[in-house]
mmCIF file as gemmi writes it, N, C-alpha and C atoms, coordinates in Angstrom:
data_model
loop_
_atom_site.group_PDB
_atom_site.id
_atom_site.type_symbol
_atom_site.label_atom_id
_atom_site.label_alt_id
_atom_site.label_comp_id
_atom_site.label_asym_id
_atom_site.label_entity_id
_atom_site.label_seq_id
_atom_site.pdbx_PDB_ins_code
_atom_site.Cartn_x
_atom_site.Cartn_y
_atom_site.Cartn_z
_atom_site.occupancy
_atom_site.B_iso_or_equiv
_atom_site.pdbx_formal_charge
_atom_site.auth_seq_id
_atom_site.auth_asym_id
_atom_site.pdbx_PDB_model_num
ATOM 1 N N . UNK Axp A 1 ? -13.339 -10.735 8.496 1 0 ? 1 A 1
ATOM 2 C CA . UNK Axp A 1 ? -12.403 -10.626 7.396 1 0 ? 1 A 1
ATOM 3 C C . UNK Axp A 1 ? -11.251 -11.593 7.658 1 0 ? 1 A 1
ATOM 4 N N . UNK Axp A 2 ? -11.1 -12.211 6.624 1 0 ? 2 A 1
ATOM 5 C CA . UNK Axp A 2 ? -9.78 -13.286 6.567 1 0 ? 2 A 1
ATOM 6 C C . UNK Axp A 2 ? -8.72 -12.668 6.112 1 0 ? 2 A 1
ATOM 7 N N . UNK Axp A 3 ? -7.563 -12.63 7.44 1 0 ? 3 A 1
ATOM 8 C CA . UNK Axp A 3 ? -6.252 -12.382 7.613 1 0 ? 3 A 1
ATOM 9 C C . UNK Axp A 3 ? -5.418 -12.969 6.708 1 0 ? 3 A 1
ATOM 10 N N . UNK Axp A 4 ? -4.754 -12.903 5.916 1 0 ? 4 A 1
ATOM 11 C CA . UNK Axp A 4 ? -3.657 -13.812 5.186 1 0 ? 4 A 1
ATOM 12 C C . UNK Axp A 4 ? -2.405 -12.29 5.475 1 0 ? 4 A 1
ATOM 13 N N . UNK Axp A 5 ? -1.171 -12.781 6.12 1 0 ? 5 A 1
ATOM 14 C CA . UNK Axp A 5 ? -0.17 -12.246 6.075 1 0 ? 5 A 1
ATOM 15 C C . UNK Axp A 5 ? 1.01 -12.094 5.219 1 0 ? 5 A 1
ATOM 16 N N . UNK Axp A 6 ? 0.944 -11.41 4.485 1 0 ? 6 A 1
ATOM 17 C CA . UNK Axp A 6 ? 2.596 -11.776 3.523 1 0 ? 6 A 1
ATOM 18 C C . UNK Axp A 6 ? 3.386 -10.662 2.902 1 0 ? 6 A 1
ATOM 19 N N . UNK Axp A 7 ? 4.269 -11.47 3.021 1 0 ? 7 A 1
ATOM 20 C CA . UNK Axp A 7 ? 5.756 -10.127 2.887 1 0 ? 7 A 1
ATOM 21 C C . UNK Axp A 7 ? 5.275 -9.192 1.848 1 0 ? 7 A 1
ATOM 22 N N . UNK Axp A 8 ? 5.819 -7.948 1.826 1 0 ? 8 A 1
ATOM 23 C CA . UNK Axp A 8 ? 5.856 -6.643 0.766 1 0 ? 8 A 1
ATOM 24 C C . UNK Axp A 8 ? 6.592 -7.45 -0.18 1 0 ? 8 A 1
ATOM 25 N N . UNK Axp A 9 ? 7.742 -8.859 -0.616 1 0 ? 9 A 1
ATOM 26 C CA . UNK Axp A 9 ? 7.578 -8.996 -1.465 1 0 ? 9 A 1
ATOM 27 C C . UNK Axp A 9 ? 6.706 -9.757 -2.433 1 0 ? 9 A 1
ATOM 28 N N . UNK Axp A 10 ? 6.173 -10.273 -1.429 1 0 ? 10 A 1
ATOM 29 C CA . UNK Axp A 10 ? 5.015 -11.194 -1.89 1 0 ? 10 A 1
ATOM 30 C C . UNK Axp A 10 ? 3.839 -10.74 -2.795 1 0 ? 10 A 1
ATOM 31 N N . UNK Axp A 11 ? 2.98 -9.632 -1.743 1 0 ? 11 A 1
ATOM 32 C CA . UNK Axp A 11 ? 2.265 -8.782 -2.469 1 0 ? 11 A 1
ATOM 33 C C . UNK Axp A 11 ? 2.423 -7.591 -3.401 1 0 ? 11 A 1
ATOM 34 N N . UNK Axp A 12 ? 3.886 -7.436 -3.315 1 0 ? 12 A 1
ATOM 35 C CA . UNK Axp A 12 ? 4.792 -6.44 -5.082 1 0 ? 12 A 1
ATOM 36 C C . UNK Axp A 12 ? 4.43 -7.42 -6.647 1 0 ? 12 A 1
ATOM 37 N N . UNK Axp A 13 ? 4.6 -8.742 -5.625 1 0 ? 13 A 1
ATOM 38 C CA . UNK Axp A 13 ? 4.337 -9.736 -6.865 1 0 ? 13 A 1
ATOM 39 C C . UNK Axp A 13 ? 3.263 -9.53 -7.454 1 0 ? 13 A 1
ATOM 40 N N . UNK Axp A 14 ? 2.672 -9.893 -6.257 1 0 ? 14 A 1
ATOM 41 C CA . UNK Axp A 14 ? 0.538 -10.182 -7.052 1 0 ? 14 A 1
ATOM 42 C C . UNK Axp A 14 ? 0.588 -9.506 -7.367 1 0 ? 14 A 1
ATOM 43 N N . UNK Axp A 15 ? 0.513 -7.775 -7.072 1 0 ? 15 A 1
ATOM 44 C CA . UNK Axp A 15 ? 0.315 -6.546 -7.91 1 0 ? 15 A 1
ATOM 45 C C . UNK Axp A 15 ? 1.152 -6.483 -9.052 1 0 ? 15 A 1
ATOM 46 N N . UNK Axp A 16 ? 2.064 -7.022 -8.86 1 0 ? 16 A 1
ATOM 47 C CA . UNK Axp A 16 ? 2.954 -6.23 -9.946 1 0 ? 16 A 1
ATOM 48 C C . UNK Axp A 16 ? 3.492 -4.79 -10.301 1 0 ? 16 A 1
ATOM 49 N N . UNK Axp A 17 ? 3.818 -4.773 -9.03 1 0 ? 17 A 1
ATOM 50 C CA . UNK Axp A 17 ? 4.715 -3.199 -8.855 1 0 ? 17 A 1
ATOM 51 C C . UNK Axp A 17 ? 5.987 -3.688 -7.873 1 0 ? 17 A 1
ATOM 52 N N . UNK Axp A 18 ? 6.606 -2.956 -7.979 1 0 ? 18 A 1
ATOM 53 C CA . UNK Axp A 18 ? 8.023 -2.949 -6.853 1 0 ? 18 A 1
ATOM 54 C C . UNK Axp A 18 ? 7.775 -2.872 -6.022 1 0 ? 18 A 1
ATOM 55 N N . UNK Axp A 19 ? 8.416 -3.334 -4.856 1 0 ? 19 A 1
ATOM 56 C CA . UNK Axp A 19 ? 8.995 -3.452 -3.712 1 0 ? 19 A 1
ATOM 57 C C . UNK Axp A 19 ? 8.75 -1.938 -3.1 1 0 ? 19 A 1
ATOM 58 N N . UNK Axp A 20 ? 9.506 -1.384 -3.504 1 0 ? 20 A 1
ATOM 59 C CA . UNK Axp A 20 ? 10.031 -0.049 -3.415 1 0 ? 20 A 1
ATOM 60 C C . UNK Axp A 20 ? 8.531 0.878 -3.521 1 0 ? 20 A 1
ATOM 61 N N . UNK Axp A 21 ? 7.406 0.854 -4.388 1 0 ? 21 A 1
ATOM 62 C CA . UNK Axp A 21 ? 6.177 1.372 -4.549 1 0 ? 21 A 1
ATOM 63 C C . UNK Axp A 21 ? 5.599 0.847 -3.584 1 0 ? 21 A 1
ATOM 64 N N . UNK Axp A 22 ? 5.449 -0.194 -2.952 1 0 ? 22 A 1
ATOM 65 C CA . UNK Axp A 22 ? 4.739 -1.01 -1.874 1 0 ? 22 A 1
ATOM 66 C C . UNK Axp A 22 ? 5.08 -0.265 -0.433 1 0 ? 22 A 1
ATOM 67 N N . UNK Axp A 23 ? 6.686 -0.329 -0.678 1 0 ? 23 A 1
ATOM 68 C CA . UNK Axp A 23 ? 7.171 0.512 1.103 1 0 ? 23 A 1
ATOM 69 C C . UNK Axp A 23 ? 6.546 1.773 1.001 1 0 ? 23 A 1
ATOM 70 N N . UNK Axp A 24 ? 6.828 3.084 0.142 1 0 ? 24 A 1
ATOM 71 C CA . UNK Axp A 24 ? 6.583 4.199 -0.05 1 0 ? 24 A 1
ATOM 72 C C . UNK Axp A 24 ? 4.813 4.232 0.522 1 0 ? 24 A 1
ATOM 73 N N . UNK Axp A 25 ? 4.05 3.567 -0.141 1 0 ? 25 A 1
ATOM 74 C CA . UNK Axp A 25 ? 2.722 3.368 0.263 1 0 ? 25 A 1
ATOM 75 C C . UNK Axp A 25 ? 2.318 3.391 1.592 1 0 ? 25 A 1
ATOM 76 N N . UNK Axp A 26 ? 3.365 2.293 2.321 1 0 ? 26 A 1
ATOM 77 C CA . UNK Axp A 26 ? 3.314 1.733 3.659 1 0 ? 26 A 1
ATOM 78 C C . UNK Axp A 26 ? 3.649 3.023 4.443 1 0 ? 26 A 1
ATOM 79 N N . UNK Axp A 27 ? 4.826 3.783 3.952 1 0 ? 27 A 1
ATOM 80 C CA . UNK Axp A 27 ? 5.282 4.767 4.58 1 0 ? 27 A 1
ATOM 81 C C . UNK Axp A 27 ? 4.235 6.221 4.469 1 0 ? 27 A 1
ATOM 82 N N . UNK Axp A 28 ? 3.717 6.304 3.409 1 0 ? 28 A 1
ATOM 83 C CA . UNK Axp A 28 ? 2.436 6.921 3.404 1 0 ? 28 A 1
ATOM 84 C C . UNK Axp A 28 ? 1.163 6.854 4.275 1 0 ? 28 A 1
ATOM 85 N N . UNK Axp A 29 ? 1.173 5.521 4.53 1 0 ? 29 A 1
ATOM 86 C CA . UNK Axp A 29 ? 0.015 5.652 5.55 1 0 ? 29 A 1
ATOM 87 C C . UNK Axp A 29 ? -1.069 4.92 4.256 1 0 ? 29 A 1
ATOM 88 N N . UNK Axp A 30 ? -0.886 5.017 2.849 1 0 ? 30 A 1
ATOM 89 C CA . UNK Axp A 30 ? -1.992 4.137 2 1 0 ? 30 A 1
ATOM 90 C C . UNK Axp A 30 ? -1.901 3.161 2.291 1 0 ? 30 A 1
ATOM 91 N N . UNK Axp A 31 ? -1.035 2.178 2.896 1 0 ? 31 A 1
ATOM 92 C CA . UNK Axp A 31 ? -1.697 0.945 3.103 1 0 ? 31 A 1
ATOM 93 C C . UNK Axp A 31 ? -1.097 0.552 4.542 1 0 ? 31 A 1
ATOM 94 N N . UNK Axp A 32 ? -2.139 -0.355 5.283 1 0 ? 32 A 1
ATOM 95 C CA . UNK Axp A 32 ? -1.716 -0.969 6.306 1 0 ? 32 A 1
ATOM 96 C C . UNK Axp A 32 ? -0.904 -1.88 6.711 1 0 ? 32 A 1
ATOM 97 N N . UNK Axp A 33 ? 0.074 -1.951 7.465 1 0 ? 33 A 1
ATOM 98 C CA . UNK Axp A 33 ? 0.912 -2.918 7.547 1 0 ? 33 A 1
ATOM 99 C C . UNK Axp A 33 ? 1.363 -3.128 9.221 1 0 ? 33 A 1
ATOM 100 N N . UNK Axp A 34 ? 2.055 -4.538 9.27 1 0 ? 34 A 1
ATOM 101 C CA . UNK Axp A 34 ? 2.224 -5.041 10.834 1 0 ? 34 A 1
ATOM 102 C C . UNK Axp A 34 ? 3.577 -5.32 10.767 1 0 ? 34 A 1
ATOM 103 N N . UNK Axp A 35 ? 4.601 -4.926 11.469 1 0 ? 35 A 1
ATOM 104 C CA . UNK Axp A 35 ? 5.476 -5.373 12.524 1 0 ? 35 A 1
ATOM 105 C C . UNK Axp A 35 ? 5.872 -6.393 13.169 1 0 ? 35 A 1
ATOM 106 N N . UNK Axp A 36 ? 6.454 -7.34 11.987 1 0 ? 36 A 1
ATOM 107 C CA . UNK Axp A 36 ? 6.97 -8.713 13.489 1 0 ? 36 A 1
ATOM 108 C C . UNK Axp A 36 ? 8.659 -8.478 14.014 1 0 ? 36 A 1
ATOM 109 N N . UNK Axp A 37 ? 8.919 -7.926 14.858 1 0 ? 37 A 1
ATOM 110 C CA . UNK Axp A 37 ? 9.975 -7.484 15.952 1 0 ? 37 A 1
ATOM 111 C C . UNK Axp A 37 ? 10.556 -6.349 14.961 1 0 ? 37 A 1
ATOM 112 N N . UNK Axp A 38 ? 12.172 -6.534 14.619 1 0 ? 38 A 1
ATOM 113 C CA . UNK Axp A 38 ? 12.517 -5.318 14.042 1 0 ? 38 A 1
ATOM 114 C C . UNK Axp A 38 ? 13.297 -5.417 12.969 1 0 ? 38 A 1
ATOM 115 N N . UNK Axp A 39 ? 12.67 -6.832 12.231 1 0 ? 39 A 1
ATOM 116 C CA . UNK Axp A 39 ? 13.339 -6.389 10.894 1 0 ? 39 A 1
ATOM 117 C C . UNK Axp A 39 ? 11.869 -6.861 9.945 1 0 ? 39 A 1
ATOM 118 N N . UNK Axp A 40 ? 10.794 -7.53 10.105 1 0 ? 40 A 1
ATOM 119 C CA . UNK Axp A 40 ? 9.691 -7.921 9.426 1 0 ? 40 A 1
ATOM 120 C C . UNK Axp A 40 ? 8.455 -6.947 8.932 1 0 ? 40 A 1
ATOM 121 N N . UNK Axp A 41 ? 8.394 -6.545 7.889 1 0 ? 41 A 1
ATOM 122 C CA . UNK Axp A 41 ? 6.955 -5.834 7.864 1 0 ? 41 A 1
ATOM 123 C C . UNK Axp A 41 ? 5.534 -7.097 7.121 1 0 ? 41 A 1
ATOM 124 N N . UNK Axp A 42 ? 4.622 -7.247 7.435 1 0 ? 42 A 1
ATOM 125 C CA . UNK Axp A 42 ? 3.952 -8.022 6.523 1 0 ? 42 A 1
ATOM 126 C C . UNK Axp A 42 ? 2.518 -7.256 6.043 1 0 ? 42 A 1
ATOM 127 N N . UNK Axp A 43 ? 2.043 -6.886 5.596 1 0 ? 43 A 1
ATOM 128 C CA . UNK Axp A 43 ? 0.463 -6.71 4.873 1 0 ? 43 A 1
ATOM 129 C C . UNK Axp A 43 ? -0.382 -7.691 5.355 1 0 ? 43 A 1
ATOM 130 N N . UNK Axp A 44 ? -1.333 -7.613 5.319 1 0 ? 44 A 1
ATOM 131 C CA . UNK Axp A 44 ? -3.305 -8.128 4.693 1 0 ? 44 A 1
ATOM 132 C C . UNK Axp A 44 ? -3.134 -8.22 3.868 1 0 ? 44 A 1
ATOM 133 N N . UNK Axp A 45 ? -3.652 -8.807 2.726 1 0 ? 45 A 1
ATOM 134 C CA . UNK Axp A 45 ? -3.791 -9.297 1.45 1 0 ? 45 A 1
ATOM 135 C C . UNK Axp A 45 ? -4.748 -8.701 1.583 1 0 ? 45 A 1
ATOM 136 N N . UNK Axp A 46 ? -6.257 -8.823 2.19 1 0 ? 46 A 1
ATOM 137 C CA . UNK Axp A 46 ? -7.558 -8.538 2.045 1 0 ? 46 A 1
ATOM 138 C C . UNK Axp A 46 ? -7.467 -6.524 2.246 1 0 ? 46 A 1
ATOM 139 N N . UNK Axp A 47 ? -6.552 -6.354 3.439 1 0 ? 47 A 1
ATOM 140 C CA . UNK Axp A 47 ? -6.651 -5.36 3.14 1 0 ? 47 A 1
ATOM 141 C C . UNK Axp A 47 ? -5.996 -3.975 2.944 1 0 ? 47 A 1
ATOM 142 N N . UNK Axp A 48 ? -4.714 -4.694 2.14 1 0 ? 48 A 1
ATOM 143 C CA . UNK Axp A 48 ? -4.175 -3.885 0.947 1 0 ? 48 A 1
ATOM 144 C C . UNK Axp A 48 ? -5.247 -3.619 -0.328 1 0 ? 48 A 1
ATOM 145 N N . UNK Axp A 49 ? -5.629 -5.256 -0.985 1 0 ? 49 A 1
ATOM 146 C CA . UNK Axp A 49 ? -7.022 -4.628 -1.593 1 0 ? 49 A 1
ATOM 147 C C . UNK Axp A 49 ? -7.707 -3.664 -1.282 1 0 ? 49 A 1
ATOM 148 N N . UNK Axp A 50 ? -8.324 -3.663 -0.229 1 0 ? 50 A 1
ATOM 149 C CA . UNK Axp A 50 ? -9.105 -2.769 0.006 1 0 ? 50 A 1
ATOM 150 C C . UNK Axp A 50 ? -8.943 -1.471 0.16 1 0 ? 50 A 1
ATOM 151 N N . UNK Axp A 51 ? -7.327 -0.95 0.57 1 0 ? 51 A 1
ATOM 152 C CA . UNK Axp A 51 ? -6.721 0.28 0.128 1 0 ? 51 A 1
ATOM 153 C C . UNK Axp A 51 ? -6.418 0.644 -0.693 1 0 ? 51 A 1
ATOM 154 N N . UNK Axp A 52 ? -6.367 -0.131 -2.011 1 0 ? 52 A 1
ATOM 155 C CA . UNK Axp A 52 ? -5.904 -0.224 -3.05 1 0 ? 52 A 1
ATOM 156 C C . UNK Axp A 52 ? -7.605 0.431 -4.173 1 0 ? 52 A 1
ATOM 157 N N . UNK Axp A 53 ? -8.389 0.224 -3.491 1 0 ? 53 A 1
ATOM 158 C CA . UNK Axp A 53 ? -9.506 0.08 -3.745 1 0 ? 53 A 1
ATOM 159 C C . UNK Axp A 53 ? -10.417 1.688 -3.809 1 0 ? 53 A 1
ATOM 160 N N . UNK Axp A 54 ? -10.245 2.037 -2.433 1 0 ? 54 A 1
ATOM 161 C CA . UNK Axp A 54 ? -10.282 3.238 -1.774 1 0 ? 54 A 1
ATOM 162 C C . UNK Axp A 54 ? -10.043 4.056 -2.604 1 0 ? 54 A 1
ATOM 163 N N . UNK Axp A 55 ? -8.616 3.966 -2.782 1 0 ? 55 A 1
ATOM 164 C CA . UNK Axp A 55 ? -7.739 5.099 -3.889 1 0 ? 55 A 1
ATOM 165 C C . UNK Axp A 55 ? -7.989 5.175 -4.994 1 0 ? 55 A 1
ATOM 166 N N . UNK Axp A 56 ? -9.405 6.115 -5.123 1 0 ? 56 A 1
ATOM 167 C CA . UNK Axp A 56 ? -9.647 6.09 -6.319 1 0 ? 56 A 1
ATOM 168 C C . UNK Axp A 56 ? -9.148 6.635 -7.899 1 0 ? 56 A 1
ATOM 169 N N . UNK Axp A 57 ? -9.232 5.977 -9.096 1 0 ? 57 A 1
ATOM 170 C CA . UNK Axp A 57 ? -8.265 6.952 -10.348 1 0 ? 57 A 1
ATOM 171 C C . UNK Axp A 57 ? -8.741 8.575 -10.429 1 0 ? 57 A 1
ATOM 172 N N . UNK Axp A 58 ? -8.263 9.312 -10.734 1 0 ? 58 A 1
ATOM 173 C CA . UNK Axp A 58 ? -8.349 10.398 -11.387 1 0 ? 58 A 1
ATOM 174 C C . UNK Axp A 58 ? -9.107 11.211 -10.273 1 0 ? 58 A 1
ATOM 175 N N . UNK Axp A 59 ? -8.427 10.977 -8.99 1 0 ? 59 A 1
ATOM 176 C CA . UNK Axp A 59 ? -8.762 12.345 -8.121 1 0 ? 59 A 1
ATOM 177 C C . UNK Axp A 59 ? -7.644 13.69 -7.883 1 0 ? 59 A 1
ATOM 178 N N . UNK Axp A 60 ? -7.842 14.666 -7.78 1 0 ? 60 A 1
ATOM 179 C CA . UNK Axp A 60 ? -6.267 15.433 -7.797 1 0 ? 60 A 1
ATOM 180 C C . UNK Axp A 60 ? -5.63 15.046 -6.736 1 0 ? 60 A 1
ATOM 181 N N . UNK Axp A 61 ? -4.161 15.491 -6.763 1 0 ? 61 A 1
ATOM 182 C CA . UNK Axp A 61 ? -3.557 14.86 -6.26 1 0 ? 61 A 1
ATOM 183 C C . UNK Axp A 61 ? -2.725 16.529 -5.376 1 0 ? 61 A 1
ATOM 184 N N . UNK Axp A 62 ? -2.357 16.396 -4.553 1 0 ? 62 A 1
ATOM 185 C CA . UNK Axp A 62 ? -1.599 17.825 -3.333 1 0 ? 62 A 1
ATOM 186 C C . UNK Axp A 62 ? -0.967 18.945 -4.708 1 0 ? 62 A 1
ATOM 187 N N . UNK Axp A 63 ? -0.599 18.628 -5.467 1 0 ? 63 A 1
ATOM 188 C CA . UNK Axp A 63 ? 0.461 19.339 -6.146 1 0 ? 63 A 1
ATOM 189 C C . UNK Axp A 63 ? -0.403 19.658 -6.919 1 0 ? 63 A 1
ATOM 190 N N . UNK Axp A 64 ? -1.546 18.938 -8.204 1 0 ? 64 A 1
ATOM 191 C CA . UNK Axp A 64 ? -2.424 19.554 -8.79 1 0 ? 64 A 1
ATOM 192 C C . UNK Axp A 64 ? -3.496 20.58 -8.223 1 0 ? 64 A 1
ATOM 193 N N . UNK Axp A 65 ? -3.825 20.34 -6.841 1 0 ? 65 A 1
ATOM 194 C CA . UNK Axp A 65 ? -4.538 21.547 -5.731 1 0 ? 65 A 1
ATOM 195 C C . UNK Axp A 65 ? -3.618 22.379 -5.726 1 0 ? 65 A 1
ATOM 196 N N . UNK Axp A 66 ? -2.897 22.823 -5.581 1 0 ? 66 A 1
ATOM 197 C CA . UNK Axp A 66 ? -1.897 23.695 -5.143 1 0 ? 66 A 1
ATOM 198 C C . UNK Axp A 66 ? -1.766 24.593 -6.196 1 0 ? 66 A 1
ATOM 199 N N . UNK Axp A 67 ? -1.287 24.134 -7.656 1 0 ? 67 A 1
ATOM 200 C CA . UNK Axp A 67 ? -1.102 25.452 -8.432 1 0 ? 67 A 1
ATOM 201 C C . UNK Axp A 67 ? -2.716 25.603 -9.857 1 0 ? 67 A 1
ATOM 202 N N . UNK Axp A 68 ? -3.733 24.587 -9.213 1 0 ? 68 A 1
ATOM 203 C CA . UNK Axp A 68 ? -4.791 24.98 -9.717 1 0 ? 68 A 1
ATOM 204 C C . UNK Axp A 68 ? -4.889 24.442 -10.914 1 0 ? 68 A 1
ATOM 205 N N . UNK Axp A 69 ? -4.5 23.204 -10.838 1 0 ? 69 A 1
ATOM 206 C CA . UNK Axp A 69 ? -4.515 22.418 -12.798 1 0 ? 69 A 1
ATOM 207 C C . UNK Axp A 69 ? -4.859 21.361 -12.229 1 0 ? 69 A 1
């Protein structure tokens, strides 16, 4: 698999979502991300896709399990 590295704002772009939806993700654990010292986060391109991918539409979600809708 081919590595391409680039900033959360980079790939907010291609997708076309915020910044802010991208970290939350990251902070979720949905997508993978790397660490350069202590202020850099960067993504996979290939495989944010592919988490992006994973997550499929219209599965329930913690809160719809919970009260049964």
């Amino acid at each position: 698999m081919d590595l391409d590295f680039i900033s959360l704002l980079t790939a907010a772009g291609r997708l076309k979502i915020s910044v802010t939806t991208l970290r939350t993700w990251v902070r979720e654990g949905r997508v993978p991300s790397y660490r350069l010292g202590q202020r850099f986060t960067r993504v996979s391109w290939a495989e944010l896709l592919a988490a992006l991918s994973e997550d499929k539409p219209g599965t329930a979600t913690r809160s719809e399990d919970s009260d049964g809708n």
